[in-house]
C-alpha positions as CSV (number, residue, x, y, z in Angstrom):
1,X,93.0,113.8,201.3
2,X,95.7,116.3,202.1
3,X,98.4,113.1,201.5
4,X,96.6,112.7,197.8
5,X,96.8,116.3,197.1
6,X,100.3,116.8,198.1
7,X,101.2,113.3,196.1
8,X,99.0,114.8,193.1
9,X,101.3,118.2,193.4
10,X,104.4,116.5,193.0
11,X,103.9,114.4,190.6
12,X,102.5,117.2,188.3
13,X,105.4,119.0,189.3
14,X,107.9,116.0,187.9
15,X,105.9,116.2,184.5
16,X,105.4,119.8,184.0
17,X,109.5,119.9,185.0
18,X,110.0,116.9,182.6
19,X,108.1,118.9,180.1
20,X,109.9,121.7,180.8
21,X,113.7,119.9,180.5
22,X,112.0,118.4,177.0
23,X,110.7,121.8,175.8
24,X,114.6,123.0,176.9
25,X,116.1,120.5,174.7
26,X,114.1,120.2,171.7
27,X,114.6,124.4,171.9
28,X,118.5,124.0,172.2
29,X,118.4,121.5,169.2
30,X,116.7,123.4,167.2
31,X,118.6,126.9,168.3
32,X,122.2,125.3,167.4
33,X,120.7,124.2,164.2
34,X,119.5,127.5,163.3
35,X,122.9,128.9,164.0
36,X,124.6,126.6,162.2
37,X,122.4,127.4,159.2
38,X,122.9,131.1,159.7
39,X,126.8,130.7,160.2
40,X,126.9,128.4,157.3
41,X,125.1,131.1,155.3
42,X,127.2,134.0,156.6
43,X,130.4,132.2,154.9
44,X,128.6,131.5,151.6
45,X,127.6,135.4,151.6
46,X,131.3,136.2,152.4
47,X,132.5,133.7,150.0
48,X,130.0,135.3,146.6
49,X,131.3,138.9,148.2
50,X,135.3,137.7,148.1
51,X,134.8,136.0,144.3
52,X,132.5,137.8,143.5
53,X,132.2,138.7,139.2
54,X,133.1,143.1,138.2
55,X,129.3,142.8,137.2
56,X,128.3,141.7,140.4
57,X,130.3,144.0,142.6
58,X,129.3,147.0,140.6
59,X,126.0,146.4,141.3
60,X,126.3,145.8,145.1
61,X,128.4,149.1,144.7
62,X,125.6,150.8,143.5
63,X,123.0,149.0,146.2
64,X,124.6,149.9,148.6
65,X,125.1,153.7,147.1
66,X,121.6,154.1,147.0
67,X,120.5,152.8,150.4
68,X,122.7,155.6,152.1
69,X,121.3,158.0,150.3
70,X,117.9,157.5,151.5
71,X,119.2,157.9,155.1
72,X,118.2,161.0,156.8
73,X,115.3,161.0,154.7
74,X,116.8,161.3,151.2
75,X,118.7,164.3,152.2
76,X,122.0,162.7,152.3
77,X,125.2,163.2,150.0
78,X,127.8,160.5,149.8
79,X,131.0,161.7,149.0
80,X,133.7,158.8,148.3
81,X,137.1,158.3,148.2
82,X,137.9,155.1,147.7
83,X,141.3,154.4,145.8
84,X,143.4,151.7,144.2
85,X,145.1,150.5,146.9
86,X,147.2,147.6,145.1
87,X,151.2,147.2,144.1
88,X,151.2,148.5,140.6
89,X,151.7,151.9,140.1
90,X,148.4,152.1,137.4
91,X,145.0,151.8,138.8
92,X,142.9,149.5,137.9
93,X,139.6,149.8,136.9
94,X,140.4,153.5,136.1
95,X,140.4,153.9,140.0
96,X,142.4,156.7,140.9
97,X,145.3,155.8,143.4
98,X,145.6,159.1,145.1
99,X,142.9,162.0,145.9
100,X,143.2,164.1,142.8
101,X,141.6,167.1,140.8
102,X,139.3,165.7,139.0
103,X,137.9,164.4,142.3
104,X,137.9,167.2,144.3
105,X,135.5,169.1,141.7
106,X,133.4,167.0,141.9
107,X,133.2,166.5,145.6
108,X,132.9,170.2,145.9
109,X,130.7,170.5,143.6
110,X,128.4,168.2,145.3
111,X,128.7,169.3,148.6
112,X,128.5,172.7,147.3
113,X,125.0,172.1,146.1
114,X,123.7,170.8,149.3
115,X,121.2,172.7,151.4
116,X,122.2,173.2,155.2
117,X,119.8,170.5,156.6
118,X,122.0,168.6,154.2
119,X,123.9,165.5,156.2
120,X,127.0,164.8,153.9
121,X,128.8,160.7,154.6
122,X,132.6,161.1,153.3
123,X,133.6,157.6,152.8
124,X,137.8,157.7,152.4
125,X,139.8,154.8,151.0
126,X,142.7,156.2,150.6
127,X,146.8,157.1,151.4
128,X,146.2,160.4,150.0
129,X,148.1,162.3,147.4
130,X,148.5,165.9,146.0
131,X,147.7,168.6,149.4
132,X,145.1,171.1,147.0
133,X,142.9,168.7,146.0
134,X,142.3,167.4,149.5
135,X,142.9,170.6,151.0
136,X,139.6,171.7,148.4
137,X,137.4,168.7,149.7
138,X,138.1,170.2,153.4
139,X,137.3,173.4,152.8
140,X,134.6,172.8,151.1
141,X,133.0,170.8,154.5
142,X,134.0,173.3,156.4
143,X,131.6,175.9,154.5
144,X,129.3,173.3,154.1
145,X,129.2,173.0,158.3
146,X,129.1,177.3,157.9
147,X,125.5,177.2,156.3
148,X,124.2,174.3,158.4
149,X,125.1,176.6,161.7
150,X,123.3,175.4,164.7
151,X,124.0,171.5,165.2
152,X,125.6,169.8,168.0
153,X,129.1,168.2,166.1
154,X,128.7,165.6,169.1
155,X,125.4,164.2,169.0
156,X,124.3,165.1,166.2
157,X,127.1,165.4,163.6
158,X,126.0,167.2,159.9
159,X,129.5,165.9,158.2
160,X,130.7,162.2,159.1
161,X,133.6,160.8,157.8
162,X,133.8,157.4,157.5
163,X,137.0,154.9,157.7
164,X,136.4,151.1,157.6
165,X,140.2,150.4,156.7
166,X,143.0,153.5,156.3
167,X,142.7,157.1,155.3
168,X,146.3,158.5,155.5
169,X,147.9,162.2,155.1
170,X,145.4,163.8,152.7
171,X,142.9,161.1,153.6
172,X,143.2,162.8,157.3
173,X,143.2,166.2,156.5
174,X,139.8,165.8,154.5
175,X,138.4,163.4,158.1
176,X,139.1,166.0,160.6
177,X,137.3,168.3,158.3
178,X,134.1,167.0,159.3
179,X,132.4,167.0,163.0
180,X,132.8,162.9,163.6
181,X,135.3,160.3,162.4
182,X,134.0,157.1,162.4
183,X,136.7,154.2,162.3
184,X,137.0,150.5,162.6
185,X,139.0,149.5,165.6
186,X,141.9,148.2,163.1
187,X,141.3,151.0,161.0
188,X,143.7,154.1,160.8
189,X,144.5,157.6,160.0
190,X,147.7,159.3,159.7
191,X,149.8,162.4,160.2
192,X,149.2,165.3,157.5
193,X,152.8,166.5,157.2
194,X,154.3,167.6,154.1
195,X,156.0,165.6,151.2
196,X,157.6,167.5,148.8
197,X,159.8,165.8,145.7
198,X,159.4,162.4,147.4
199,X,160.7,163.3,151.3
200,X,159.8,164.9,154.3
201,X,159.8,168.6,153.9
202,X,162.1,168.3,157.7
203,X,164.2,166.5,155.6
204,X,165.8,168.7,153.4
205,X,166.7,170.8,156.8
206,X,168.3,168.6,158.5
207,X,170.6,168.0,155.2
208,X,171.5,170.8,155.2
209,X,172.3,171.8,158.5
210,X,174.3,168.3,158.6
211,X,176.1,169.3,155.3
212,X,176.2,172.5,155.1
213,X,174.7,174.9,152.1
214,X,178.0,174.4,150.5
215,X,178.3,170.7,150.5
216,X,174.7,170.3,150.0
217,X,174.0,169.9,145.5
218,X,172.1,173.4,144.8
219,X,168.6,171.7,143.6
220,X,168.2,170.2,147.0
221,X,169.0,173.8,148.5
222,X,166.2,175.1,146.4
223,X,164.3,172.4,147.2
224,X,164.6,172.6,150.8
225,X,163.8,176.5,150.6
226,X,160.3,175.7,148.9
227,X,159.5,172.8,151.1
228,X,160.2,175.1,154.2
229,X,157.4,177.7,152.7
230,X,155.1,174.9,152.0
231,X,155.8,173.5,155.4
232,X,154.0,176.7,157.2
233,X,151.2,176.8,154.6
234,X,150.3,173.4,155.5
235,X,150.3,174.3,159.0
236,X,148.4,177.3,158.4
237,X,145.9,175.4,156.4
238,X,145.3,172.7,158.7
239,X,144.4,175.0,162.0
240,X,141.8,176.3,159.6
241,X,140.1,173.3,158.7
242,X,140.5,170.9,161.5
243,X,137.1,170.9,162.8
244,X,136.6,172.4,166.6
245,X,135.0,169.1,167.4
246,X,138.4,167.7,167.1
247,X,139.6,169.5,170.9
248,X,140.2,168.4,174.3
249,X,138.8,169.9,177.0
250,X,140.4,173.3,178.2
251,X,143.4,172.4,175.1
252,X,144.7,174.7,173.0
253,X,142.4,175.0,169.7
254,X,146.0,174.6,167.2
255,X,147.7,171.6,169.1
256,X,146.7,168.9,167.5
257,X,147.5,170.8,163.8
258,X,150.4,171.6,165.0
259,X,151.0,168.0,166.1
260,X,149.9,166.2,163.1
261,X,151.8,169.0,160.7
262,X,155.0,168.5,163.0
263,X,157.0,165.7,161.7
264,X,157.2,164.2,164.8
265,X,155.8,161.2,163.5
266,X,156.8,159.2,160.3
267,X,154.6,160.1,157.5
268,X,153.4,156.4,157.2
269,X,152.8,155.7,161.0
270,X,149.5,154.9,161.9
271,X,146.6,156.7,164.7
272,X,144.6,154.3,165.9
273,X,141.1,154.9,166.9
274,X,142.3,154.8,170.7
275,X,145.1,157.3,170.0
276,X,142.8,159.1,168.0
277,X,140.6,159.8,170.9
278,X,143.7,160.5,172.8
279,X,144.6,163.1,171.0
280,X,140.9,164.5,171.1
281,X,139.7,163.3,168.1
282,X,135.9,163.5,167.7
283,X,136.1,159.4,167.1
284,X,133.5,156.7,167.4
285,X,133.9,152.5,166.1
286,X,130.5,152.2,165.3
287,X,130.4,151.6,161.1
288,X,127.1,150.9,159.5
289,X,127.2,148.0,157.3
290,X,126.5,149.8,154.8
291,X,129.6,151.3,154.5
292,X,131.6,148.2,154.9
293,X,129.4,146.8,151.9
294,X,130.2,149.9,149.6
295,X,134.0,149.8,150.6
296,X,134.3,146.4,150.0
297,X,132.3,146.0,146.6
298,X,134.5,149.2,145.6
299,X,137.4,147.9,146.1
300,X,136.2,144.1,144.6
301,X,135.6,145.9,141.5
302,X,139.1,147.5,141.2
303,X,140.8,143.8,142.0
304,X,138.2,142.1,139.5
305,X,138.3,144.8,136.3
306,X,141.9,144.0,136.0
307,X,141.5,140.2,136.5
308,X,139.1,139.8,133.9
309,X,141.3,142.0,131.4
310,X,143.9,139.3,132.1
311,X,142.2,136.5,131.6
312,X,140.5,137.6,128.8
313,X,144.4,138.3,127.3
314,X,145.6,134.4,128.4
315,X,142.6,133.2,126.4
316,X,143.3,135.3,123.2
317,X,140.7,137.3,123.2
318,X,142.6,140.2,121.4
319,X,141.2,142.1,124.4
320,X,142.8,145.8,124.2
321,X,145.0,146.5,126.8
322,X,145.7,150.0,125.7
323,X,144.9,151.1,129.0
324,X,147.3,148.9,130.7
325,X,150.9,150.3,131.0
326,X,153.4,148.1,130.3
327,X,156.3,147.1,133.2
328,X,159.1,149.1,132.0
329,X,156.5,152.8,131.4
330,X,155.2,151.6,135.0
331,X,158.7,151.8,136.3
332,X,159.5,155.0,134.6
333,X,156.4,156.1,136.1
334,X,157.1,155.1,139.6
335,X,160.3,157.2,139.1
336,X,158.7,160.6,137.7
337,X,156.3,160.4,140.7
338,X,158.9,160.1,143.1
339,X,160.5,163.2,141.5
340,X,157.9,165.1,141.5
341,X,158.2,168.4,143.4
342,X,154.4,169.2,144.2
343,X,153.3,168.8,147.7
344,X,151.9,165.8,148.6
345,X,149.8,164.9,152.0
């Protein structure tokens, strides 16, 4: 009896462990199928994203928009930068290329209306541009973090700032405003030293002291004497806003101002989000995909607008492209902005 049993056992065993090695593959079929199918529709999602229509992006734009806002319970401001990033010296789209004015009022104006439980997102796009109008965004987070008062910047940040791709000079100053920078691990920020009339503020200094004041043409001596002032106002300015978050331990609360104001590094060098947190940046790599989504529909709007302007010209449309400057008044503009004496971060 004991011989049937034990024969009964293992041949049970041999068909619940062919059973088994059956259930196994049907399961492994069926799971590479599934990720093919989910792999195929993750590239055909990608693709309608990358060709996507102005109509179409707009509308993720605003998708997107709207499901951050409801975050935190609806009590969420989104604040975003994101700029005309392409070749030609006239955005597209009416994007701005560079933080300006206009922007900044109405950033500040936003933030300004938020109550202190308020959690503001800054979402920046962008190389940067005029120092006041990003200098006004910063300060404005800063009294925003004021009247919120008791929060951990740490674990549980009021202002986050958000960088899927770059956020250079300006861009930075505005991100170290608020108590967490989240970046993509190829994304990058960038020193917030001064550019005045198209150079380095150091510049002009070290042209002179080279030359001499005599050898040296008189407007780049008056030149160098206002970029000198403006140098220690942007230093002054940026020990106010960087947020304290922004620290190592036991460090001194103005070094890493001081650092980024220094012109030790080349106003187009990048900081990574490992030399970030080197430096004691308050930095995580953890982007919601929302962010990526609004970023990316953004930006497919400002590539598109232009497209379909183009295209709409080729065909004869009598499309009006008063908007549009022409090659030669782009040049010409290329030129006035690099003559331009105002301060730029």
């Amino acid at each position: 009896m004991s011989e049937f049993v034990q024969s009964f056992a293992i041949e049970l065993g041999a068909v619940v462990l062919s059973a088994g090695l059956l259930a196994w593959a049907i399961f492994s079929i069926w799971r590479e199928r599934m990720l093919a199918q989910a792999d195929k529709q993750t590239i055909e999602t990608l693709r309608s994203k990358r060709f996507a229509k102005y109509a179409k992006a707009q509308e993720a734009y605003q998708s997107f928009r709207e499901k951050l806002e409801k975050k935190n319970n609806g009590n969420t401001v989104i604040i975003d930068l994101i700029h005309d990033l392409g070749d030609d010296f006239v955005g597209r789209d009416k994007a701005e290329q560079q933080i300006t004015f206009d922007e900044a009022f109405e950033a500040v104006a936003a933030i300004r209306g938020a109550t202190p439980r308020t959690r503001i997102l800054v979402v920046l796009h962008t190389l940067g541009g005029y120092a006041r109008p990003a200098h006004m965004i910063a300060l404005a987070l800063k009294q925003h973090l004021k009247k919120a008062k008791r929060h951990n910047p740490k674990s549980d940040p009021m202002v986050i700032a958000y960088v899927p791709y770059v956020a250079m000079s300006g861009g930075t100053m505005i991100a170290l405003s608020a108590d967490r920078i989240t970046m993509d691990p190829t994304a990058a920020l960038g020193p917030i030293d001064t550019i005045y009339g198209g150079f380095p503020s150091e510049a002009y200094e070290d042209l002179i002291e080279r030359k001499g004041v005599e050898a040296t043409q008189d407007v780049l001596v008056m030149l160098a004497h206002e970029a000198k002032k403006y140098d220690k106002y942007a230093a002054k300015v940026a020990r106010q806003i960087i947020n304290k978050a922004h620290k190592l331990p036991g460090d001194d609360p103005n070094r890493l101002a001081n650092y980024l104001t220094s012109g030790q590094l080349s106003h187009s060098e990048s900081i990574s989000p490992e030399r970030a947190d080197e430096l004691g940046i308050n930095v995580s790599t953890r982007i919601p995909d929302e962010i990526y989504g609004l970023v990316d529909a953004r930006i497919r709007m400002i590539q598109t607008k232009i497209e379909e302007e183009e295209r709409k010209g080729e065909g004869g449309s009598g499309s009006d492209h008063s908007d549009t400057e022409k090659p030669e008044a782009a040049l010409e503009t290329m030129i006035a902005r690099k003559l331009r004496v105002s301060p730029r971060l």
